[in-house]
SEVOTI-843277 format. One record per residue (C-alpha): residue number from 1; chain; x, y negated, z negated. Coordinates in steps of 0.5 Angstrom, whole numbers, plus 2048, in hexadecimal, padded with zeros to 3 digits. Layout:
% residues N
seq_mol_X_Y_Z
NUM_A_X_Y_Z
...
//
This chain:
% residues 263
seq_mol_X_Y_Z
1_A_763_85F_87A
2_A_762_859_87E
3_A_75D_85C_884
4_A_75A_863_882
5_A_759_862_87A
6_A_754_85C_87A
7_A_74F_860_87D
8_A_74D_865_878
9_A_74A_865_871
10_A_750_866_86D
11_A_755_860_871
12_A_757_85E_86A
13_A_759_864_868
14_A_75C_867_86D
15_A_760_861_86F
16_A_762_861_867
17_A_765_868_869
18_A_768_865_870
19_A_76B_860_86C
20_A_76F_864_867
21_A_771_86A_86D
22_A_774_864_870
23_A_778_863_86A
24_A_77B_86A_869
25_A_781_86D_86D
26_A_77E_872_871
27_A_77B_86C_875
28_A_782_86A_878
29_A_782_870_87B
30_A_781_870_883
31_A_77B_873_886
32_A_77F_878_88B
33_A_784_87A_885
34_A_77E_87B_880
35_A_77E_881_87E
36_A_77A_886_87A
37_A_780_886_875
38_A_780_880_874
39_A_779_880_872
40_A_779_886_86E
41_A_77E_882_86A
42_A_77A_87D_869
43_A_775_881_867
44_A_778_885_863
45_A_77B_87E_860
46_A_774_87B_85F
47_A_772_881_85B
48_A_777_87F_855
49_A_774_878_853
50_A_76C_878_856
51_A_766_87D_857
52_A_765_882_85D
53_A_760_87F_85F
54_A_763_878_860
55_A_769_87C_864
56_A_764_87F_869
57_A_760_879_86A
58_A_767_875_86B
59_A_768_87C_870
60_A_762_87B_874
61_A_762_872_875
62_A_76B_874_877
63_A_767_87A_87D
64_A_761_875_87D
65_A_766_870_87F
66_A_76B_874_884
67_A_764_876_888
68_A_762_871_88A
69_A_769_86E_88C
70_A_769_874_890
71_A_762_874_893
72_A_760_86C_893
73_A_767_869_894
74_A_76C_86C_899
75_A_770_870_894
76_A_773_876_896
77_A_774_87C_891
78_A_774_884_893
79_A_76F_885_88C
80_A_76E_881_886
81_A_773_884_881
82_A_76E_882_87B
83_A_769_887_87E
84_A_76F_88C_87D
85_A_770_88B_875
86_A_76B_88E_870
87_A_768_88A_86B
88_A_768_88B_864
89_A_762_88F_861
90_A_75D_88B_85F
91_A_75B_88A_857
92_A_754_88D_855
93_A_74F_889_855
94_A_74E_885_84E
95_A_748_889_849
96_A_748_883_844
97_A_741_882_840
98_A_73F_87E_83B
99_A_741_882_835
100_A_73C_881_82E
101_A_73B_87A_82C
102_A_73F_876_832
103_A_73A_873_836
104_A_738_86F_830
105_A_73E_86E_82E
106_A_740_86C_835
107_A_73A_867_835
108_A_73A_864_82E
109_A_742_863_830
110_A_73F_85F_837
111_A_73A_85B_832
112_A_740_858_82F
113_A_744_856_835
114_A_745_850_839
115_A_743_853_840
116_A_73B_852_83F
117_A_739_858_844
118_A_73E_85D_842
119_A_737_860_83E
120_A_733_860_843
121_A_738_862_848
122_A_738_868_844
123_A_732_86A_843
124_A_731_869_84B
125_A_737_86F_84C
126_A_734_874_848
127_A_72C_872_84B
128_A_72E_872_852
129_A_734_876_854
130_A_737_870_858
131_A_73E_86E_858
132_A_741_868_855
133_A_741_865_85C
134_A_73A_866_85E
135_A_738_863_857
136_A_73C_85D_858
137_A_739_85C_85F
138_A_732_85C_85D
139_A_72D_857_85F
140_A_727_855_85D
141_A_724_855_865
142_A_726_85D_865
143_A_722_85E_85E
144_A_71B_85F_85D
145_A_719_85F_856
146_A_711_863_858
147_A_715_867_85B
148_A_71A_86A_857
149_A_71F_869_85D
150_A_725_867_85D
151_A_728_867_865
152_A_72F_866_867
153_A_730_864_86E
154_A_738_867_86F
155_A_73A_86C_86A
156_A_742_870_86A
157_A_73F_874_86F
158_A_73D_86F_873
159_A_736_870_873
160_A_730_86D_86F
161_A_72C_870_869
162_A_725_86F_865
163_A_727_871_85E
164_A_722_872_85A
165_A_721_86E_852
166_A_720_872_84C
167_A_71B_86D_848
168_A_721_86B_843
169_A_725_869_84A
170_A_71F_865_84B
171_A_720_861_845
172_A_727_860_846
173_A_724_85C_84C
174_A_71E_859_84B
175_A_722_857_844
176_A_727_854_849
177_A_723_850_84E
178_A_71E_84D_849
179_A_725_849_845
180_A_728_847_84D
181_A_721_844_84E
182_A_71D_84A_853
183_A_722_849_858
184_A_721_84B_85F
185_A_727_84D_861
186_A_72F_84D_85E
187_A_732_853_85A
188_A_72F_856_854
189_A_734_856_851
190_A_739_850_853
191_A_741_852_850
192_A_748_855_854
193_A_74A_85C_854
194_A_750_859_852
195_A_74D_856_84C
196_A_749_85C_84A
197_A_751_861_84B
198_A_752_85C_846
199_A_74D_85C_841
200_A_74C_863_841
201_A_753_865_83F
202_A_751_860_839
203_A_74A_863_837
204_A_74C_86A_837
205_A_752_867_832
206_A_74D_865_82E
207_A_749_86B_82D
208_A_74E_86F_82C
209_A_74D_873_834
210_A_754_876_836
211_A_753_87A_83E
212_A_74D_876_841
213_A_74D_873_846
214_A_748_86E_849
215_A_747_874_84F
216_A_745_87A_84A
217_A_73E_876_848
218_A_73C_878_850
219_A_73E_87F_84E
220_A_73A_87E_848
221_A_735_87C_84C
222_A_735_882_851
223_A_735_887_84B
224_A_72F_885_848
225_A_72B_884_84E
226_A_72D_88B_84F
227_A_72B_88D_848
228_A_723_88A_849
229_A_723_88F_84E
230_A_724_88B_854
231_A_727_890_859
232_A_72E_88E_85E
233_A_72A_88B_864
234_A_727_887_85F
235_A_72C_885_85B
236_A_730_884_862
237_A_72B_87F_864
238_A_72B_87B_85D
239_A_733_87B_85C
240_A_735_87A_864
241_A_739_881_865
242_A_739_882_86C
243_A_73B_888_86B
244_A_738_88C_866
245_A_73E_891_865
246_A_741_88B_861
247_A_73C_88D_85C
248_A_73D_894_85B
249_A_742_892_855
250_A_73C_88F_851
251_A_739_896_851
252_A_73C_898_84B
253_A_738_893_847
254_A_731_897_848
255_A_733_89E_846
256_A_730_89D_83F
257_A_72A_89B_843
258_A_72A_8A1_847
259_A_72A_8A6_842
260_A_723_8A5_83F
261_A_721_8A5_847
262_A_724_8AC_847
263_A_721_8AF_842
//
């Protein structure tokens, strides 16, 4: 938590999790005596008040942990015991689309609310694919408004991207840029991801939205951008998907297309 944490991208994330393993019985247990009973019931414990997922990645920082004692700090172990324990399946990735008249609703509920850029921060989703995190973190020096290019220097695979804008992105900024005065640097849209968490469960209260999280914009974005007849190395380039196998789910989505194709 303290040395091998804070150099990655997910520091606050990943020391939030340290923070509450630390808190949890299985941590009073010595590192000779641990054992993947021990971790087996913990995982089996876990698995009663929180989600798959969470538990396998409280899984992986526990073995990432024990690693690194084991190579970097003169920690003698005969295996790492967290290697040995199977993890719970995962949950399959989320389909949720906008549904009807949701997204209008979505904006008409934004249009009322107290965070200013939620609307726009919407709009954004669905235009571009970019993650919350990646709009949050736009600046205007990345961005070129006669380009129609938005760059993000560090994105979660940790490489950069050239995102193309559609022309009702483009509005959103060009929109932006005139009220903040042209200017040359500073983010486009300057508010917490905290501040949005919030909101966002507000504004999907108010338009009446229930199982649409912030995230399903960028799946919704993803979808159409396979429904204008883009095709997966192209999508994967817009959206970032380092592996283009993570957008094999989406497929499905294009079937009606492709009977007219057929014939």
């Amino acid at each position: 938590m303290t040395e091998i944490s804070p150099r990655k991208r997910s520091a606050h994330t990943e020391v939030s999790r340290i923070k509450a393993l630390l808190r949890r019985p299985l941590c009073h247990r010595t590192l000779a005596l641990l054992s993947t009973s021990d971790l087996a019931t913990y995982r089996d414990d876990r698995l009663k008040t929180v989600s798959p997922s969470t538990v396998i990645r409280e899984l992986n920082t526990i073995s990432h942990a024990i690693d690194t004692a084991m190579r970097d700090w003169d920690v003698y172990l005969h295996r790492n015991p967290c290697k040995l324990v199977r993890r719970p399946s995962p949950p399959r990735g989320r389909n949720r689309r906008l549904r009807d008249d949701e997204e209008q609703r979505l904006l008409d509920a934004a249009d009322t609310g107290r965070n200013i850029y939620m609307r726009d921060l919407i709009v954004l989703a669905i235009e571009t694919g970019m993650r919350r995190g990646e709009l949050l973190s736009l600046d205007w020096q990345h961005i070129d408004l006669d380009a129609q290019i938005a760059h993000l220097p560090v994105t979660k695979n940790g490489e950069s991207r050239d995102v193309p804008l559609s022309s009702r992105a483009r509005g959103v900024l060009q929109r932006l840029w005139e009220a903040q005065g042209g200017p040359l640097a500073g983010r486009a849209l300057p508010t917490s991801e905290s501040a949005v968490v919030q909101a966002w469960g507000h504004l999907c209260g108010r338009a009446g939205i229930t199982g649409l999280h912030f995230h399903d914009l960028r799946h919704e974005a993803v979808s159409r951008f396979f429904e204008l007849g883009l095709n997966v190395v192209e999508v994967g380039t817009i959206s970032g998907h380092k592996e283009l196998r993570m957008l094999a789910r989406y497929a499905h989505l294009r079937a009606g297309d492709l009977v007219a194709r057929l014939g």
